[in-house]
N, C-alpha and C positions, 0 to 999 in steps of 0.2 A: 743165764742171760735171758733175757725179754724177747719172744721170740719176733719180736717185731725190733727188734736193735741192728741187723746185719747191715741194712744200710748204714745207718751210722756208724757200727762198727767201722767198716771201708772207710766212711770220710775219718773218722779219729786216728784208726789206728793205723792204715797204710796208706799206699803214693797215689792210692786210684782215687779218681774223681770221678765225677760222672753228670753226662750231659740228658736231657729230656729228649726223648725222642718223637716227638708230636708237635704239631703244629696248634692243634685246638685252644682256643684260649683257657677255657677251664680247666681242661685236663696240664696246661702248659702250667697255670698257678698252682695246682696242685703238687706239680712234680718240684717248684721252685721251693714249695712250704717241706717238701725232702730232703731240699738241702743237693736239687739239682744246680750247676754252675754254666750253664749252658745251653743252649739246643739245637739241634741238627731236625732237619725238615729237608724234604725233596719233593718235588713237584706231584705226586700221589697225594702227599698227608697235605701239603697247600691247597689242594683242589678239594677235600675234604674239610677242611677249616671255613674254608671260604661257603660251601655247601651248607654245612651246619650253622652258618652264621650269616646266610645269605639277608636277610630281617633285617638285622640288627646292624648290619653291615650296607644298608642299602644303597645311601650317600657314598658312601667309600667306592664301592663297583660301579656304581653309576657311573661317577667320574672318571675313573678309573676307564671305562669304557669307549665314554664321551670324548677321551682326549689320545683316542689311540688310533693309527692310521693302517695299520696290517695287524694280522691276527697273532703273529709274532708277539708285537709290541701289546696288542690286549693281554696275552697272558705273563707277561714281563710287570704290566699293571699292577693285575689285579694277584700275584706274586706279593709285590712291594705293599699292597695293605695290609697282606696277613703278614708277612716280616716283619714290617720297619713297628709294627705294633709290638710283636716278639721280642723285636732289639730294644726298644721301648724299658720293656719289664726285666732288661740284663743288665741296663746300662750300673744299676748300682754293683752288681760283682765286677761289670768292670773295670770299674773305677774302684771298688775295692781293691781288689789283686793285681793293680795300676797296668792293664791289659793284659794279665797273664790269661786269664779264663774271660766270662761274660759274653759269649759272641752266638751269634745266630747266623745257620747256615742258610745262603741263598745261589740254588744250582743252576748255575746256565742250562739253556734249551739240549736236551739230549740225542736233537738230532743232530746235533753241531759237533758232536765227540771229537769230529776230524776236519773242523773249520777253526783252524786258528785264530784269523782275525776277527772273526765273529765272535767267538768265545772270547778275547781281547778285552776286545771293544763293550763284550755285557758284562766281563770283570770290571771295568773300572766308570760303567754306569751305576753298577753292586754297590761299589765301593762309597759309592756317593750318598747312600740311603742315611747308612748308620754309620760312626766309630767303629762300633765293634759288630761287624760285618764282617762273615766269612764266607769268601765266593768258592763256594762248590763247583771244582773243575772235575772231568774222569780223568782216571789213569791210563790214558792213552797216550803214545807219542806225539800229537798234538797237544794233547791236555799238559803235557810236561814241558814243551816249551812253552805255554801259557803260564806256566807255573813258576818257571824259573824270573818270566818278564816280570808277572805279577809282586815277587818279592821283591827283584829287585826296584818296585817302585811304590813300594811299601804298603801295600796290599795285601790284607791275611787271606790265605787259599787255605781249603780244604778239601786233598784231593782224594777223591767217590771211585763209583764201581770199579773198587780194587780188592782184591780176594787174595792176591799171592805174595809169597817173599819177593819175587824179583821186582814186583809194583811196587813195592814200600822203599825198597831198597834204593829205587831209578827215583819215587818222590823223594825222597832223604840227600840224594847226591845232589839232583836238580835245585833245591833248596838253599842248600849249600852254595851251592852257583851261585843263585839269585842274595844271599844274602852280605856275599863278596863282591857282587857288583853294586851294591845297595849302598856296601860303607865305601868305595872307593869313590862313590859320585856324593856323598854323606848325606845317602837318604837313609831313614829307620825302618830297616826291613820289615816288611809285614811278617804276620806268626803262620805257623803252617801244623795243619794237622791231618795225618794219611792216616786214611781209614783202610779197614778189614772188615768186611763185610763178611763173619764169619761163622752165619746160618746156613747163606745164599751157596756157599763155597760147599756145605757139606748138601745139601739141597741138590748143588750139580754135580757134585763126585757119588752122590745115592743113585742117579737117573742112570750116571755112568755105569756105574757096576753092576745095575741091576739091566741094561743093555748089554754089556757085555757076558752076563754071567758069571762076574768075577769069584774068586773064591773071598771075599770080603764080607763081615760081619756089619748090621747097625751099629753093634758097640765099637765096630772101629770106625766108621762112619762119623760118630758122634766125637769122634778124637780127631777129626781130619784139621778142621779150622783151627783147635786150641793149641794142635801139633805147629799149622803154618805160624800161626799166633805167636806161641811159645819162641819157633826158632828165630823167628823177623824180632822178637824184644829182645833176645840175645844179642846179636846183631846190631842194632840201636844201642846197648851199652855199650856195648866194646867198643864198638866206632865215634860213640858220642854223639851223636847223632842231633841236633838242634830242633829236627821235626816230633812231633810227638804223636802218638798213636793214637787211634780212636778205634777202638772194636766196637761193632753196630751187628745188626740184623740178626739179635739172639736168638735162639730155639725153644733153650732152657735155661733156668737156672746156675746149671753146672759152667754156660760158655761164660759167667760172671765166678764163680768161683773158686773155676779151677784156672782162675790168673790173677788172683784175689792178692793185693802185695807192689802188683806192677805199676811204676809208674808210668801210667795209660789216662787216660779216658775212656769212659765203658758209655756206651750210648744205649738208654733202655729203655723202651717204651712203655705205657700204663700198663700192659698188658701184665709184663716182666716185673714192674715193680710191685705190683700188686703181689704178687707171687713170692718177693726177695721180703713184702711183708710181712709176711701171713702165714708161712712156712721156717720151721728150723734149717738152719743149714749151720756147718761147722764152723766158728769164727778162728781160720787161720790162714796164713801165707801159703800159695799153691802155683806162686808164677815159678817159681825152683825147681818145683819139681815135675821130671820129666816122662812125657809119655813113651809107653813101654817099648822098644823097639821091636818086640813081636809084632805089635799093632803099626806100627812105622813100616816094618818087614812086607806084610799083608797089604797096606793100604801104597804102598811101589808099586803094586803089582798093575797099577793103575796109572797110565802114564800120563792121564789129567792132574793125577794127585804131584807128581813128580815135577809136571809143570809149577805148581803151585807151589810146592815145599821147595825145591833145590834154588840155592839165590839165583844159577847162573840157567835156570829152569825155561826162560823166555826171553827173548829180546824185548825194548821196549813196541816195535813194529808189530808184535806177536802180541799183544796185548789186548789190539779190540775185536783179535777173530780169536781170541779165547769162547767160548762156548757160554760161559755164565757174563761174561761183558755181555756181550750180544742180548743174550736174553733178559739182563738186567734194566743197557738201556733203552730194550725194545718197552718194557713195561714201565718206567717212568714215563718214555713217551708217549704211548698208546694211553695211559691209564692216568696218568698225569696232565703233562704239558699241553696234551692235545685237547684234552677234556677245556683248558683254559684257555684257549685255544676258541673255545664255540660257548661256553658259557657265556647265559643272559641272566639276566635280574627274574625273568618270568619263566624260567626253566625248573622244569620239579620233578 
């Protein structure tokens, strides 16, 4: 086979699809001509877009600025330029796949994790941009009753800084909620997509063990996410689940195909696909098969990991002082929101 077919492989021969993970416009057409269906953006890669396109974008932020009364609302702006241009270049898979796929993520302010009405209130401003608009909520106990309102008033969410079974599990139920209250009042539920964020997860279970001194390998390290992964899409069939999964913030390679089969969404950035190009990898199904319970055994011995694997691991209340929440949405906000936040036209 062509060693540049694996993507395609995935799209022909199994359930995965897969979303662009950048905001950039070049690098965003680039990844659509791969036969990307989607794309996921978070306030980091938005303030990057907007940076490298600050020129050509000039009009846009101006205004964008011009008609903004708090720094809030400026980077809510100049968000919606680099978005609604995004949702722009999706609307044809939308309307292809009659709103199955085609949507572009747009995340509320991440200092908000634990303001519901405000996170509300910027869902269904979101909502307003594009069709196929998907408001990036966290997985926090705030974020999930924003989550549940939002479907049921037909609103697609996508709900972020989520790492664990019991997050996916709590979006899945929530959803569910929202989408029985949706048809009892006979609105058309909006679509829901829970992400995994499952780089970020082994990223904090490495910091973990290498604090604590665990008796833990990289090579188990490297299994932590695909282990949580694996057991939350178990999970999702059997229960049947309405929400659909999104694994994001790959490492390598392997976090794509050693779940290669699943019907998921895999969120991969230029970086990743260049890589899934340009490199042989095995074209076969690997969501089945399961990680080794020595490495399961090992990686317990770690009671972050345990938070993270076991469904009934967390309350949803336990969610935003998880340790990689925290640090996730300190750094969309620091490095993101805030950036947008203070950005000028004349800033370099």
């Amino acid at each position: 086979m062509d060693r540049r077919a694996y993507l395609q492989w995935v799209i022909n021969n199994t359930k995965t699809a897969w979303w662009h993970d950048s905001a950039e416009p070049t690098e965003l057409m680039r990844g659509l001509e791969r036969g990307a269906v989607g794309v996921t953006t978070n306030p980091m890669l938005t303030c990057v877009a907007l940076s490298t396109n600050r020129v050509l974008w000039a009009k846009e932020i101006r205004d964008a600025l011009s008609g903004s009364a708090s720094s809030e609302e400026s980077a809510e702006a100049l968000m919606r330029v680099v978005i609604a241009r995004a949702a722009e270049k999706l609307m044809p898979e939308y309307e292809r796949s009659s709103g199955r796929m085609g949507y572009v993520c747009a995340q509320v302010n991440p200092a908000r994790a634990g303001d519901r009405s405000a996170m509300l209130a910027m869902a269904r401003r979101f909502h307003q941009w594009a069709p196929n608009m998907a408001v990036k909520l966290p997985a926090t106990a705030a974020g999930l009753d924003v989550l549940e309102e939002c479907a049921a008033e037909g609103i697609t969410v996508t709900a972020t800084v989520s790492f664990t079974v019991p997050q996916v599990i709590a979006v899945a139920e929530r959803y569910r909620r929202g989408i029985q209250r949706a048809r009892r009042n006979r609105v058309e539920p909006g679509r829901c997509f829970a992400v995994i964020m499952i780089g970020r997860l082994d990223d904090y279970l490495r910091d973990v063990a290498h604090d604590y001194e665990a008796d833990v390998d990289e090579s188990d390290i490297q299994q932590a996410g695909v282990a949580v992964t694996k057991r939350a899409y178990s999970m999702y069939t059997e229960r049947g689940y309405e929400a659909v999964l999104i694994i994001a913030a790959l490492r390598g390679a392997y976090h794509m195909t050693e779940l290669a089969g699943a019907e998921i969404v895999m969120s991969i950035a230029p970086k990743y696909q260049e890589i899934l190009l340009s490199e042989s990898f095995p074209c076969e199904e690997r969501i089945d098969v399961g990680v080794p319970a020595d490495v399961i055994e090992r990686l317990s011995k770690l009671a972050e990991f345990v938070r993270a694997y076991d469904p009934e691991g967390m309350m949803p209340k336990d969610f935003i002082t998880y340790g990689v929440t925290q640090k996730t949405l300190s750094q969309f906000y620091e490095a993101g929101w805030k950036r947008l936040e203070t950005l000028r036209l004349d800033d370099h």
